[in-house]
C-alpha positions as CSV (number, residue, x, y, z in Angstrom):
1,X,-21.6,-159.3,-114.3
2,X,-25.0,-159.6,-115.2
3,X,-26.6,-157.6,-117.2
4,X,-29.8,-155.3,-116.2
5,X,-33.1,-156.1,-117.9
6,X,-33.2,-152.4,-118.2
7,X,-30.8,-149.4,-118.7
8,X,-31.0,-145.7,-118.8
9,X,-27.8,-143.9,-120.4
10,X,-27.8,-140.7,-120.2
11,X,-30.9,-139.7,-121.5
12,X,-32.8,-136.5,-121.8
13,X,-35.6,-134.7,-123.1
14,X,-36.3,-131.5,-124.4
15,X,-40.1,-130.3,-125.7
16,X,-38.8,-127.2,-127.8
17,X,-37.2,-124.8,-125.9
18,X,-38.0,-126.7,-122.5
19,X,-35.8,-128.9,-120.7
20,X,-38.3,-132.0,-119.3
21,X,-35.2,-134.2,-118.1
22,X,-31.2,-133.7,-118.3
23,X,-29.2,-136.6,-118.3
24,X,-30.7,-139.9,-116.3
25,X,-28.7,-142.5,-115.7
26,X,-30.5,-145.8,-114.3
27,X,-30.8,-149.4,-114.2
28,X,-32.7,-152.2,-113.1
29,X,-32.1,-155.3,-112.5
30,X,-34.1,-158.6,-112.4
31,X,-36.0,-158.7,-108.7
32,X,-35.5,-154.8,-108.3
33,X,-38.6,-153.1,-108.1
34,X,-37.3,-149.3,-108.0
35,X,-39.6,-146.7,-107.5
36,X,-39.6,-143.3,-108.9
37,X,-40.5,-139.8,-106.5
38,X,-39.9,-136.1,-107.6
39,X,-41.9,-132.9,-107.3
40,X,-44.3,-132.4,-110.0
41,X,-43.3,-131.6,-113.6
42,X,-39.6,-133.1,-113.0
43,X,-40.0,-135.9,-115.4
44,X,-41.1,-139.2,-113.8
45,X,-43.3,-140.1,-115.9
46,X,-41.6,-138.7,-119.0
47,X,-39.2,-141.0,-118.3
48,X,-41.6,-144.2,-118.1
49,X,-42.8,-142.9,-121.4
50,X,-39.6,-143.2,-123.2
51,X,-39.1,-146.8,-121.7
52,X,-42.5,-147.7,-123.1
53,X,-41.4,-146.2,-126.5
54,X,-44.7,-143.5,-125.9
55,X,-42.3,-141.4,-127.2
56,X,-38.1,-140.9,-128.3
57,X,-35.1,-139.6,-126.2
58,X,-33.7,-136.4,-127.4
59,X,-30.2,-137.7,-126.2
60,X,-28.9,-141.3,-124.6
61,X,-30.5,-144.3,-125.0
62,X,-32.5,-147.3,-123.4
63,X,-31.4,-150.4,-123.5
64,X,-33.3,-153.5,-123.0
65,X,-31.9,-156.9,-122.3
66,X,-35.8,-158.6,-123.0
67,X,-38.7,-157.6,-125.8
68,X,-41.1,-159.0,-122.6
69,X,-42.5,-155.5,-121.0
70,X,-46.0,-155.0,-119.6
71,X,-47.2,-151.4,-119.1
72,X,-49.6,-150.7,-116.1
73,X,-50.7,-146.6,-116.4
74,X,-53.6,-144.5,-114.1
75,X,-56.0,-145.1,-116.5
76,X,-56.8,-148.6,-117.3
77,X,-57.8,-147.9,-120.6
78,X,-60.5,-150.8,-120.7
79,X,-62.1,-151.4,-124.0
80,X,-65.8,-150.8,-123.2
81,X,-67.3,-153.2,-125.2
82,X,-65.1,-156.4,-124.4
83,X,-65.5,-158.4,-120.7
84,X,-62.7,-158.3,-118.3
85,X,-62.4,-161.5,-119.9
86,X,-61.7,-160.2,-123.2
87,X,-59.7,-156.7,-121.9
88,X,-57.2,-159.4,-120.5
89,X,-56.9,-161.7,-123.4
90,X,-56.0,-158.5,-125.7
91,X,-52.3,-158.6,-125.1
92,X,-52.0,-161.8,-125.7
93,X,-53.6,-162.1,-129.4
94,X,-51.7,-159.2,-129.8
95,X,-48.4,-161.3,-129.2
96,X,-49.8,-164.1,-131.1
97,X,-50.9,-166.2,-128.8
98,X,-53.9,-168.4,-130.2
99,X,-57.7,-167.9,-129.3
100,X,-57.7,-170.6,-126.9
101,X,-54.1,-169.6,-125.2
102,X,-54.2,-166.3,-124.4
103,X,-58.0,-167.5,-122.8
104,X,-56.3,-170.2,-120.5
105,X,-53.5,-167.2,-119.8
106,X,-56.4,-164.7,-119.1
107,X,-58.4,-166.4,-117.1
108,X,-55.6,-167.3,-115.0
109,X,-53.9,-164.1,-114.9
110,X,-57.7,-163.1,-113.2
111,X,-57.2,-165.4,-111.1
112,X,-53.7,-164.0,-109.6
113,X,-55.6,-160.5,-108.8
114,X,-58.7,-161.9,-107.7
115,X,-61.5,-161.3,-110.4
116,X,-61.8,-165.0,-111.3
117,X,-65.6,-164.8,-110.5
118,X,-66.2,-161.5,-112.8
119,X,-64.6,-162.7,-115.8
120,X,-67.9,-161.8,-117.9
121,X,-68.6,-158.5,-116.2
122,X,-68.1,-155.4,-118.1
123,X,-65.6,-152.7,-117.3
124,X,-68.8,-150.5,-116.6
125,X,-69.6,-152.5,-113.8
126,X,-66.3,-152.6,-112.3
127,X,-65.1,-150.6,-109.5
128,X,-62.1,-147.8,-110.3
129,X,-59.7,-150.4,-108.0
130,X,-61.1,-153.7,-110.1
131,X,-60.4,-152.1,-113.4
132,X,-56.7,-151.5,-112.5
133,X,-56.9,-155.1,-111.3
134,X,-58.0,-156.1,-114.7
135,X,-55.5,-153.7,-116.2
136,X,-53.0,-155.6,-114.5
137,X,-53.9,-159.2,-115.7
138,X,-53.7,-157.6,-119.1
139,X,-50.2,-157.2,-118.5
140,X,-49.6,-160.7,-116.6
141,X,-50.7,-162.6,-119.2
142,X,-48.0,-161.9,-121.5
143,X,-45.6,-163.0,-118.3
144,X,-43.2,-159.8,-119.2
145,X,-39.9,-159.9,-117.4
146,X,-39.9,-155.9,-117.1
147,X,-43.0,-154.4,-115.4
148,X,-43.5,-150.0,-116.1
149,X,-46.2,-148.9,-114.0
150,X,-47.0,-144.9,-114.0
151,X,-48.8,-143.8,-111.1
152,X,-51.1,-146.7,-111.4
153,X,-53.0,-146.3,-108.3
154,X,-53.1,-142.3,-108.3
155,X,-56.3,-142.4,-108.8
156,X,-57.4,-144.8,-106.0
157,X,-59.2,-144.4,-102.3
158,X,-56.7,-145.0,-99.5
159,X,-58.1,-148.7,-98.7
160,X,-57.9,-149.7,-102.7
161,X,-55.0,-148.3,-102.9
162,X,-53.3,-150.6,-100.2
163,X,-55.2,-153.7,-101.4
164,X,-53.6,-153.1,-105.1
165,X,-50.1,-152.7,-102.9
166,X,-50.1,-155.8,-101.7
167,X,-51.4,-157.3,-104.9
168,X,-48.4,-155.9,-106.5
169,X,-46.3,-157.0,-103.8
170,X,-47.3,-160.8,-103.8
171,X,-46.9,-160.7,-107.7
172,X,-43.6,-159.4,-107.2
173,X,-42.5,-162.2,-104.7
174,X,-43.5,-164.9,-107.2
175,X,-42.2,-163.4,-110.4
176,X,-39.4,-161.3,-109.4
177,X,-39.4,-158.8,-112.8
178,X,-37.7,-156.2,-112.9
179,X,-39.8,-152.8,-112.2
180,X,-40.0,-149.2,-112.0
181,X,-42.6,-147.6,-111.0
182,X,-43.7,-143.9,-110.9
183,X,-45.7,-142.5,-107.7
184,X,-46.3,-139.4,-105.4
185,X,-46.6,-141.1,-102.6
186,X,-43.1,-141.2,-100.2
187,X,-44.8,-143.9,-98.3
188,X,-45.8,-146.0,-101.4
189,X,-42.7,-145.9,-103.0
190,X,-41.1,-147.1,-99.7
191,X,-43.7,-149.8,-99.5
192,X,-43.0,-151.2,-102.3
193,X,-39.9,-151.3,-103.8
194,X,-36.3,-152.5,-103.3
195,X,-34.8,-149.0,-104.1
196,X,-36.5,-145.8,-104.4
197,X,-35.1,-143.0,-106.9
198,X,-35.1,-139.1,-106.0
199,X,-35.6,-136.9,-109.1
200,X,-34.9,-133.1,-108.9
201,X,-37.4,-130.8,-110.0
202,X,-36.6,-129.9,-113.8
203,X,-34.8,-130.9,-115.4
204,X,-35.2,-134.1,-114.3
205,X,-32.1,-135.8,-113.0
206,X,-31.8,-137.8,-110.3
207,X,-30.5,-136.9,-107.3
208,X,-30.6,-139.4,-104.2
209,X,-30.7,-143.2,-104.3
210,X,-32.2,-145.4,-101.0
211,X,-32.3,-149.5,-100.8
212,X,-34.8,-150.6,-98.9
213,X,-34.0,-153.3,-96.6
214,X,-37.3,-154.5,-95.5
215,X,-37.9,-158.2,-96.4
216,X,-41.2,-160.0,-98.2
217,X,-43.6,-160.8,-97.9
218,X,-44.4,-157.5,-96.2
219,X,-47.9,-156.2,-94.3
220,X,-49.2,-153.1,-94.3
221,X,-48.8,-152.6,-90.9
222,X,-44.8,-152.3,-91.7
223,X,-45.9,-148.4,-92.6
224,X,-46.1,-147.9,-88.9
225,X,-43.0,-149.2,-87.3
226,X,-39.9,-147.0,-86.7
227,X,-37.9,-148.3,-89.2
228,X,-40.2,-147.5,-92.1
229,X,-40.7,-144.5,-90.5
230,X,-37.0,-143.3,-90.3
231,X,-36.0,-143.8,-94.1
232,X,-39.3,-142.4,-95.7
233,X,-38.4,-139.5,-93.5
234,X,-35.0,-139.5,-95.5
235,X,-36.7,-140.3,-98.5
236,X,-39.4,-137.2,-98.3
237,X,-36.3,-135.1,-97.2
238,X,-34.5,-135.8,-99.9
239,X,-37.4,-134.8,-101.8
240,X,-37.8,-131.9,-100.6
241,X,-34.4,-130.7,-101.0
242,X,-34.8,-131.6,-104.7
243,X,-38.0,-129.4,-105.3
């Protein structure tokens, strides 16, 4: 049986005398992107929080079958100072790459989400969708085989937001990590993943489970065709059952 890159046992949360999440149990394989809906304050992204080590379980554990893990949250938390160019080499020094590899890894981690031409640009003069581009080739240049992205594009205009989809979705087809990833949006979730996760409103447990057949790579004109229709119907009714 192989084993899941990573794994949820049973793990909770408390915050004092509140609750935030009773027992989860969840796992993730390689090539399963799952996605994460619940009502607000349930837990979602307390739960992407513990994965990142953010913060500690008050019960269970996480287990993870690879130290590889790129974090992609709503704010792209740019350093200011430093050029896309050098916002997307940081995670590589970090990991002890040397000057001149984590620059060749950079530049073509830009590359993947399209900013080759505004490597020298400063975050200031970056749109809110092309900072979470760059906050993504951050990420990609440390090739991690587990992806946790938290509400990534919350933040984002309905256009952006569908661009940054399909960026996502064409990194996915080529790399096939192993992701969760925390939204609002019934139809995102849907979109995107392989399996989409119901949480209850809290504690946060969850409560339904959907695969989602649709094959890549996929267009955004899938959103509109019965079939899509039909199970992020079930997917916002389960939702709504659990709020």
């Amino acid at each position: 049986m192989v084993r899941p890159l990573v794994q949820f046992e049973r793990v909770e949360r408390t915050f004092g005398s509140v609750r935030a999440l009773a027992p989860c149990d969840l796992s993730v394989q390689r090539g399963e992107l799952v996605s994460i809906v619940g009502p607000s304050g349930c837990g979602k992204s307390t739960l992407l929080r513990l994965a990142s080590n953010l913060d500690k379980p008050t019960g269970g554990r996480i287990r993870f079958a690879t130290d590889s893990v790129g974090y992609v949250f709503q704010d792209p938390t740019l350093m200011p100072w430093r050029t896309v160019r050098g916002n997307a080499e940081l995670l590589g020094r970090l990991a002890g790459m040397s000057r001149r590899e984590a620059r060749a890894a950079a530049e073509a981690a830009l590359a993947t989400v399209g900013l080759a031409d505004f490597a020298d640009h400063l975050p200031r003069q970056l749109s809110g969708g092309m900072r979470m581009r760059v906050s993504l080739a951050r990420s990609l240049v440390i090739n991690p085989e587990v992806f946790l992205f938290d509400e990534p594009f919350g933040a984002l205009d309905e256009i952006t937001r569908g661009r940054l989809n399909l960026v996502l979705l064409d990194l996915f087809a080529q790399r096939r990590f192993a992701g969760l990833f925390v939204t609002h949006s019934v139809e995102e979730a849907v979109f995107l993943s392989t399996r989409v996760v119901v949480m209850s409103a809290r504690p946060g447990r969850i409560v339904a489970e959907f695969e989602v057949p649709f094959d890549l790579p996929r267009r955004l004109d899938l959103r509109y065709t019965p079939e899509f229709a039909q199970l992020a119907g079930k997917v916002a009714t389960a939702l709504e059952e659990a709020s």
